[in-house]
N, C-alpha and C positions, 0 to 999 in steps of 0.2 A: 265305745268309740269316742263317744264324749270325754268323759272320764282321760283319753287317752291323748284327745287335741288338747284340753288342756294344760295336761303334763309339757306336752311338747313348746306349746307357747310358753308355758313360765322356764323353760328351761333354755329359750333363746332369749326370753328379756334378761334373765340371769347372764346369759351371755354376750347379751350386748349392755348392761349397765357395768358387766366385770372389765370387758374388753375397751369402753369409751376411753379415749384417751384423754392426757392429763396434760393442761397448758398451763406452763411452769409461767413463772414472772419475766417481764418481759428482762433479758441481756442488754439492750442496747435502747436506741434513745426512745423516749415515750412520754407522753402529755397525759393528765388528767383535767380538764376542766371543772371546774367548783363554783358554788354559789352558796353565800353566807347570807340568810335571813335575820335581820335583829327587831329584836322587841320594841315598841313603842307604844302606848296603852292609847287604844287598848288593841291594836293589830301589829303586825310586824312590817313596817315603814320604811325599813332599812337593808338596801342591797348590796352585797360584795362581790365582785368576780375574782375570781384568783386562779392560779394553774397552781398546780405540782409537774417538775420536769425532770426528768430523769436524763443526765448529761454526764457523761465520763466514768473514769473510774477511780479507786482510791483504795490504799492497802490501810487498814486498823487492828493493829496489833495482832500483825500476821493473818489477816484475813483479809482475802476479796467483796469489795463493794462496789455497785452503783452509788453516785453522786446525787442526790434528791435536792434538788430548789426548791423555793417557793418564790410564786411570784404574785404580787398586788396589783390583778389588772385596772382593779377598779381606782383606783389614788395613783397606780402609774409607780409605783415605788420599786425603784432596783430589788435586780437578781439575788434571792438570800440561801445561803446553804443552808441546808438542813440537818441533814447527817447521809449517811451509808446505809443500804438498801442488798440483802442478798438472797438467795434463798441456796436449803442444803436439799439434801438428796433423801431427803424423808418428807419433803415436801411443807417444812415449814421456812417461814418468812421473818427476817430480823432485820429489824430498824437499830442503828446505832447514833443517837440523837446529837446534834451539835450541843444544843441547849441553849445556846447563844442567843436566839429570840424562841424558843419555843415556850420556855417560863412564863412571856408577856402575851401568850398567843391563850384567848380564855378556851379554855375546856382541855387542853393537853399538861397531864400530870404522868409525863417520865421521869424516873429517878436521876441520873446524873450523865454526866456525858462521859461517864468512866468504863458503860459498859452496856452490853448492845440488848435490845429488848426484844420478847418474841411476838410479829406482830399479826399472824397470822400461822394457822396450820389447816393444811390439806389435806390430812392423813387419814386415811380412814374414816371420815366424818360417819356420826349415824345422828337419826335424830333421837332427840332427849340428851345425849352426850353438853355435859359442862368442860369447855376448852380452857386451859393453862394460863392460860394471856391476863396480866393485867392483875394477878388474884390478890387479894386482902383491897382493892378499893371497887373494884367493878364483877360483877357475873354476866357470864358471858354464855348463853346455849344455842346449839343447834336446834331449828323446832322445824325445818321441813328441807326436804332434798328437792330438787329438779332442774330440769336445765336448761340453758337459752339457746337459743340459734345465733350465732354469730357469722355472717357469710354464710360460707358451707359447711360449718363444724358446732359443733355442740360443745356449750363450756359447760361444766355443771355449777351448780346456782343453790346455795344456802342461804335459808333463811334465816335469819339471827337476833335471838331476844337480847339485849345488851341495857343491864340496870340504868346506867345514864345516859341513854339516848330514847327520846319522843318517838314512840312506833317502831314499828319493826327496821331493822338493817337486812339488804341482801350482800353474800359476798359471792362472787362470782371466781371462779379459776384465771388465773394468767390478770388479773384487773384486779381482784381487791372489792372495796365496798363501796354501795351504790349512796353513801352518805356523806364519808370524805374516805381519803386514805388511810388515814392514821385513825380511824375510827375506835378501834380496840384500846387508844385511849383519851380518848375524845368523851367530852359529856354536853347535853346540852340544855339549855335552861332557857335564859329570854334568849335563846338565838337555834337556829338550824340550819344542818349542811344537810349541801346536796349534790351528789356528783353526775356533772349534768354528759359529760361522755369521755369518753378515754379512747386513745389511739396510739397507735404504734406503725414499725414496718409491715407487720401483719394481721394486726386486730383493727378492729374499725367499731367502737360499741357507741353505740346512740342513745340516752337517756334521756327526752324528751318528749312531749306527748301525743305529738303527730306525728314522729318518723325526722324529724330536717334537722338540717348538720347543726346541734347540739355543740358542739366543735367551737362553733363562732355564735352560741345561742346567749346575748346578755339578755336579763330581765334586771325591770323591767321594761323592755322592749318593746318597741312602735313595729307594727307589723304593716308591711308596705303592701295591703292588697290590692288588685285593680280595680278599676271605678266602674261600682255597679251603683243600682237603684237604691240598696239598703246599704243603712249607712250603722255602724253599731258602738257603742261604747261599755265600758263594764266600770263599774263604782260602787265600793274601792276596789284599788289596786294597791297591794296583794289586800286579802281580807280573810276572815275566819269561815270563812263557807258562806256568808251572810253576803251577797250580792245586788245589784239591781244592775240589768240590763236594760238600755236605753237606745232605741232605734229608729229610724225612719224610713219608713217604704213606700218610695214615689209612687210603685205600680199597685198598690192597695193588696197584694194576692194575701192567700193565708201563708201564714209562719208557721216553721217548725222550731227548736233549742234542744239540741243536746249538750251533754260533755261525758268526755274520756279520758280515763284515768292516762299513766304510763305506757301501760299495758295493753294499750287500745280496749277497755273493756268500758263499755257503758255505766254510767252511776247517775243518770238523769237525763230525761227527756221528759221534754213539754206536751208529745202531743201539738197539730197542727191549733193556730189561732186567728183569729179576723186579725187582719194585716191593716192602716192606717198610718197617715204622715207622721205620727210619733206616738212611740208604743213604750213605756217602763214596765218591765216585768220584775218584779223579787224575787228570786232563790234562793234556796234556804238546802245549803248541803252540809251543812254544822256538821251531819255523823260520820263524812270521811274522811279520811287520813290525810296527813300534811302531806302535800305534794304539789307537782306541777302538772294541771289537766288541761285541756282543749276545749273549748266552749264553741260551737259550730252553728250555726244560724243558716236555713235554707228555707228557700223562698219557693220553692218550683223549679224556678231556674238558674238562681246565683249561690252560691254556698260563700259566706263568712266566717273564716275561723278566728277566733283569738284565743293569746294563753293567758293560763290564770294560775296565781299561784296563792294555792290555801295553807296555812299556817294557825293553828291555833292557840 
């Protein structure tokens, strides 16, 4: 009987990871939001915000395209074309690059603007598989399968080892890569991206670390909470996992400090502490991965959050 419930269960998961549906790239207009970390010794000191916009259409050399921007929200700098954007019916995705400012743009190394490059495939993905894209300067593999919840649907969600990108990339169905867009040829060195959410008519993805609209999320960012007893700062901003938080709590109670990753998963907590009109704690999260986490400070009764964003 045992023996027999199992059969049956692996032979519906079988049928519902065969049957999951597949969310193509988005047809019509669509935003990605991005953030560009750069180097400054010995932390990363420097922020960009930028979008990619997906606006119109355009025929190249007998093929159908989306129109792909870029835009500099951080310096305010006009609308710039990028190239052509399609995907075919085996479920891979080509970029046909302007070139016109992609050359001056550090870490994208496409060949010419003579001819369209493949910048993503969805096809049968398994893990261990080495993908097409990009070969004789980057390696590109598959190293875990699973899937996000988006609204009410499930996108499936690759994990992705990529030789010149710092830590892993996820790329997601219907969105692309949780790094930048163009990630497949993108490298990066003093600097990191990060795609902080993507939206469309019908996707809605959030990639920041408490949940809030990502969308209009700049770092780094003054968080406007309401006035309680504890008062908090974090130094530096951004910094290498190497922190000190610095607080004040009128009403004396004990403290708590956590922080969470993306993913809302836990990667430190304090433990409650005797509470006092100013308190400097150091943290030391040097072994996780660059990203953008949530540092939360609760007192009993007031909860402070702030973001932080680690880079090493």
């Amino acid at each position: 009987m045992r023996i027999m419930s199992l059969s049956i269960i692996g032979i519906l998961l079988f049928q519902y990871s065969s049957c999951q549906t597949y969310f193509p790239f988005p047809n019509g207009n669509a935003q990605w939001d991005n953030l560009t970390c750069y180097f400054s010794y010995p932390h990363y000191t420097s922020y960009i915000n930028s979008q990619y916009l997906l606006q119109g259409d355009t025929v190249i050399k007998g093929l159908s395209y989306k129109k792909l921007y870029f835009l500099d929200t951080y310096y305010s700098i006009p609308m710039k074309y990028y190239g052509g954007l399609r995907e075919d019916l085996e479920k891979n995705i080509y970029f046909f690059p302007a070139n016109l400012y992609l050359s001056k743009f550090p870490g994208y190394y496409f060949p010419a603007d003579t001819s369209e490059c493949l910048l993503y495939t969805f096809n049968n993905l398994e893990v261990g598989m080495f993908l097409p894209i990009n070969q004789g300067n980057i390696t590109i593999q598959v190293v875990e399968i699973d899937s996000l919840l988006l609204g009410n649907s499930y996108h499936k969600r690759y994990k992705i080892w990529q030789s010149d990108l710092i830590g892993p990339d996820y790329w997601i169905e219907g969105i692309g890569s949780a790094k930048d867009l163009l990630s497949p040829y993108t490298r990066e060195f003093e600097w990191a991206f990060y795609t902080l959410c993507f939206t469309d008519s019908i996707t809605y993805f959030i990639n920041s670390p408490n949940g809030e609209d990502s969308c209009h999320y700049y770092l780094p960012a003054v968080v406007n909470e309401p006035e309680t007893p504890v008062k908090l700062t974090i130094s530096p901003v951004p910094n290498d996992g190497h922190f000190t938080v610095t607080l004040t709590n009128e009403n004396n109670r004990l403290v708590s400090i956590s922080v969470i990753n993306s993913l809302g998963i836990l990667v430190y907590e304090s433990g409650e502490f005797a509470g006092s009109e100013k308190i400097e704690r150091t943290i030391d999260l040097g072994q996780v991965p660059d990203g953008i986490y949530s540092l939360i400070l609760w007192n009993g009764t007031e909860k402070v959050a702030r973001k932080i964003v680690i880079c090493h």
